[in-house]
C-alpha positions as CSV (number, residue, x, y, z in Angstrom):
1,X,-8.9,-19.7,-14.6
2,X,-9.1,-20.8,-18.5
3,X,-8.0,-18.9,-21.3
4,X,-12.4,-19.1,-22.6
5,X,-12.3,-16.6,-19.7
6,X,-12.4,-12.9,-19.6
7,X,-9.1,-11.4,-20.6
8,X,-7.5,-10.3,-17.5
9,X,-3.9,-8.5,-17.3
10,X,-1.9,-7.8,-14.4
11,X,1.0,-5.1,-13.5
12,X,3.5,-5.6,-11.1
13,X,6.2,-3.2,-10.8
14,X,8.8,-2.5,-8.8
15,X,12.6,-1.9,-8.1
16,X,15.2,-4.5,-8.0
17,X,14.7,-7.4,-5.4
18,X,11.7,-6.5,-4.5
19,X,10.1,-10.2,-5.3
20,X,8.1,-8.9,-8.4
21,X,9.3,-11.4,-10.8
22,X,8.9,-14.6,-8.1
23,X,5.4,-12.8,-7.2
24,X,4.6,-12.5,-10.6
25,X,5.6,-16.2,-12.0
26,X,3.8,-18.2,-8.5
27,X,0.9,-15.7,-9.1
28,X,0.6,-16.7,-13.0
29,X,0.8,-20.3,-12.0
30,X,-2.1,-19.7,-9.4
31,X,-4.2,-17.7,-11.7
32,X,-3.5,-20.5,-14.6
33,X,-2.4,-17.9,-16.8
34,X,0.8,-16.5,-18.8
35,X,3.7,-14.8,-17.4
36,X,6.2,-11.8,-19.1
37,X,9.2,-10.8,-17.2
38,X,10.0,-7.6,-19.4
39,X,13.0,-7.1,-17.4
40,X,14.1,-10.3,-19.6
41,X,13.2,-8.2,-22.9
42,X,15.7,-5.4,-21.6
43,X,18.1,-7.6,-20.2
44,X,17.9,-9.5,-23.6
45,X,18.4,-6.4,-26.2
46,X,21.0,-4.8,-23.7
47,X,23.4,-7.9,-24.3
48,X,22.6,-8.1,-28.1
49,X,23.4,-4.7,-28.1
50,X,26.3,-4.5,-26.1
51,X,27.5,-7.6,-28.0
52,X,27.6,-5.9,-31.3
53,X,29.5,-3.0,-29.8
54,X,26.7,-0.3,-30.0
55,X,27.2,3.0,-28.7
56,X,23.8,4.1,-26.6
57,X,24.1,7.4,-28.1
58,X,24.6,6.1,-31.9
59,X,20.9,5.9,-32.3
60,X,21.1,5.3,-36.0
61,X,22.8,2.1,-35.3
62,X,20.8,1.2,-32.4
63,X,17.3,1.2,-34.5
64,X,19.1,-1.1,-36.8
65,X,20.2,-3.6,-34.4
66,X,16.8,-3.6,-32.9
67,X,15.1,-4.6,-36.4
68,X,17.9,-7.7,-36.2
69,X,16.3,-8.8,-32.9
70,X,13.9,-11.9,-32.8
71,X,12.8,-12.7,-29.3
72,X,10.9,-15.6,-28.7
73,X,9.4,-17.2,-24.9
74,X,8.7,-20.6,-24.4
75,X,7.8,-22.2,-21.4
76,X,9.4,-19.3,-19.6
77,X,12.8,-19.7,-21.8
78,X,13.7,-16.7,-23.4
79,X,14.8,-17.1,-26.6
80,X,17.4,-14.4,-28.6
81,X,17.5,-15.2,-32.6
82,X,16.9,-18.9,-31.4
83,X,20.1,-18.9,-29.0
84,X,18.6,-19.9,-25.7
85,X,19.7,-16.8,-23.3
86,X,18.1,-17.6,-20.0
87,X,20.5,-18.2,-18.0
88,X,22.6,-16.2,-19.8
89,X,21.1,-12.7,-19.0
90,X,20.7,-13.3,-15.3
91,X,24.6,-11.7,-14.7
92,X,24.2,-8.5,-12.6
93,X,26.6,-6.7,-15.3
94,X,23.8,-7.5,-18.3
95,X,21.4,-6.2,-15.2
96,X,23.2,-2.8,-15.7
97,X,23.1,-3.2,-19.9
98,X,19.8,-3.7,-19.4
99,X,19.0,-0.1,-17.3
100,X,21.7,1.3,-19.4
101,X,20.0,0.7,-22.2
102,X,16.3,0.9,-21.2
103,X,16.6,5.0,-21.4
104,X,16.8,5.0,-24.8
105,X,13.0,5.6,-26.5
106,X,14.1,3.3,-29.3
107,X,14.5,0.5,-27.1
108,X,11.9,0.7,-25.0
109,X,9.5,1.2,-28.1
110,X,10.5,-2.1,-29.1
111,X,10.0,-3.5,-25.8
112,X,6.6,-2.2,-24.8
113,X,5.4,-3.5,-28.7
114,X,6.6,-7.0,-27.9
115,X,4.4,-6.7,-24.6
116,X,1.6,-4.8,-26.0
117,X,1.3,-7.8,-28.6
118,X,1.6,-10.4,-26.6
119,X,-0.7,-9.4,-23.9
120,X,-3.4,-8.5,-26.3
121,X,-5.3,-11.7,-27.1
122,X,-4.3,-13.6,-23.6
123,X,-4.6,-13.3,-19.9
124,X,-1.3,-12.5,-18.4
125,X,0.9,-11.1,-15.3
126,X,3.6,-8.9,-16.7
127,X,6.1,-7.5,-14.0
128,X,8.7,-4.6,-14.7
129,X,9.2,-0.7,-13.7
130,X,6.9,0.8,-15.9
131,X,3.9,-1.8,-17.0
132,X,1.3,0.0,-14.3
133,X,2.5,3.5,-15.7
134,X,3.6,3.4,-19.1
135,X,3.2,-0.1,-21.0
136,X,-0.1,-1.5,-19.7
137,X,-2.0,1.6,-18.2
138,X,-5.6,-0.3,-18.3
139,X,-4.4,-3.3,-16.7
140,X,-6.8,-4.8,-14.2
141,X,-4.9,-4.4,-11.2
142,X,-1.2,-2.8,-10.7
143,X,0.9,-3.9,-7.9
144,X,3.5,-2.1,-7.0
145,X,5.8,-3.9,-4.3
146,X,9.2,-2.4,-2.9
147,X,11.2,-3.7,0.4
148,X,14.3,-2.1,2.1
149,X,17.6,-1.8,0.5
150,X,19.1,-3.7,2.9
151,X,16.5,-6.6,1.9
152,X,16.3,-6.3,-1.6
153,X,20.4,-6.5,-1.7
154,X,20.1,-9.8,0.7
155,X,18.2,-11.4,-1.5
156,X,20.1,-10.6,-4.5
157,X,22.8,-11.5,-2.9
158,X,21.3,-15.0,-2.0
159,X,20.3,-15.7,-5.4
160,X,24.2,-15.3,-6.9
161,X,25.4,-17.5,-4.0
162,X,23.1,-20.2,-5.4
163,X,24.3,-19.9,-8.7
164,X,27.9,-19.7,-7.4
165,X,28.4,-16.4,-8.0
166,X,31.4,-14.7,-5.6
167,X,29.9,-10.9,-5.7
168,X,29.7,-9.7,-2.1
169,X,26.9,-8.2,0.0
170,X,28.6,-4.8,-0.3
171,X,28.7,-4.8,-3.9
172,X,25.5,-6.0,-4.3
173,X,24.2,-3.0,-2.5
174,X,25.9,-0.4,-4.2
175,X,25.1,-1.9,-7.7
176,X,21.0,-1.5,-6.6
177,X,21.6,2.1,-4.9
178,X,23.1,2.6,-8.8
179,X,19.8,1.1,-10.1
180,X,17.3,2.8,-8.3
181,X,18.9,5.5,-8.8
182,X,18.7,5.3,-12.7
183,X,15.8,4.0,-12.7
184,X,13.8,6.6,-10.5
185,X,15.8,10.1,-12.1
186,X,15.8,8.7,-15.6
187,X,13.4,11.2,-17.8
188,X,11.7,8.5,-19.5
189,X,9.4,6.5,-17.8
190,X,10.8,6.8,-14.2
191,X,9.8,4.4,-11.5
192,X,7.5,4.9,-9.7
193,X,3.6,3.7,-8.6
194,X,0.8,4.4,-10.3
195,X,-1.6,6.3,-9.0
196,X,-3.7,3.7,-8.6
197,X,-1.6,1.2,-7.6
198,X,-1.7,-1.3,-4.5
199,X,1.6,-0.8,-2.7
200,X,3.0,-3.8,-0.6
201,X,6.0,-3.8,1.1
202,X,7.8,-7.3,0.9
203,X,10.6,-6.4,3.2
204,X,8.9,-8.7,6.0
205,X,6.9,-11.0,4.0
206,X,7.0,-14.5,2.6
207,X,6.3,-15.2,-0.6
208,X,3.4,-17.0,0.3
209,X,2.1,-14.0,2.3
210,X,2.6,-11.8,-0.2
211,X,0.5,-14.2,-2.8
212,X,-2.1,-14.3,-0.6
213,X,-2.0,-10.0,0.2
214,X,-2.6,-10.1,-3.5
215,X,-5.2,-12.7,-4.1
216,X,-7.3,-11.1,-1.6
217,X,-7.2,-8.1,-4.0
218,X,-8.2,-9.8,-6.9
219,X,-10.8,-11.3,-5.0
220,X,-11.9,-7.8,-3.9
221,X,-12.0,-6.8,-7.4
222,X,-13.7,-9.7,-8.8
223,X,-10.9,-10.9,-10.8
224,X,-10.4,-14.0,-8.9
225,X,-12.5,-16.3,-7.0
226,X,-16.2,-16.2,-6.4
């Protein structure tokens, strides 16, 4: 797929671990298209924030900070006022910042415009909690994946090993039980599926199979394929 194509944007959504940001960058790659974590952008203003000592509930502050925030994507590098902060914001603790955060209206106003504009001339896969839902309501196709717990905590787990990380299985859990929980009771833009999402459950899968679940349904809805 080109970018002299149609315009095509997809939603995948889901709660931590679930795969939705591995689906979403192999499926961007497949489609030939761009990809937007906007866990990254939350992740991203959470540890500016956080950095500059701002209380969540000083929301005076907080807009001001915000309009002090340049965030920039290359090549899937995420960039924060030109400081490089990959790697940076993939520590569980700016994880919490980041849902901590993300229930302030301010914050996630500023989120949604930097999707909203990037997504508005380009084909893209976007993958969060809210972009079926909230941030991206006419998308194409919303996916909505989710797995066990006990899954989505092995894999997180898994991934901190590889970057020698000493967090334990057990405190892995608990810190998604906190998530989900957050994330699912908070009053603005819970998660949750849209109503016209396609729900697949990863705790079984491969990636590959999950790819393929997917392209079949882009395929059914003639966004992919012949």
């Amino acid at each position: 797929m080109s970018e002299e194509d149609k315009i095509i944007r997809i939603a995948i959504d889901g709660p931590a671990g679930s795969g939705k940001s591995t689906i979403a960058q192999n499926l961007a790659e497949i489609l030939q298209i761009n990809y937007l974590n906007s866990g990254a952008l939350y992740r991203i203003i959470g540890y500016y924030l956080d950095l500059k000592g701002i209380n969540p509930k000083d929301l005076k502050s907080v807009e001001r900070r915000l309009e002090e925030i340049n965030i920039n994507i290359r090549n899937n590098q995420y960039f924060l006022n030109r400081e490089d902060v990959t790697d940076l914001i993939k520590d569980s603790r700016i994880g919490d910042l980041a849902s901590m955060y993300s229930q302030i209206s301010l914050v996630r106003n500023k989120v949604n415009k930097i999707i909203k504009n990037i997504s508005k001339d380009t084909s893209i896969v976007v993958d969060g909690r809210d972009i079926g839902t909230v941030v991206l309501p006419d998308s194409d196709i919303k996916i909505f994946l989710t797995a066990s717990i006990e899954e989505r905590a092995k894999r997180r787990w898994e991934e901190e090993k590889e970057r020698n990380k000493n967090s334990s299985y057990q405190q892995i859990l608990a810190e998604i039980k906190r998530r989900d929980s957050n994330d699912s009771n908070r009053s603005l833009a819970p998660l949750k599926p849209a109503k016209d999402a396609f729900i697949i459950d990863t705790t079984s899968l491969s990636i590959d199979q999950v790819l393929n679940k997917i392209l079949n349904l882009l395929k059914e809805k003639k966004i992919y394929g012949d």
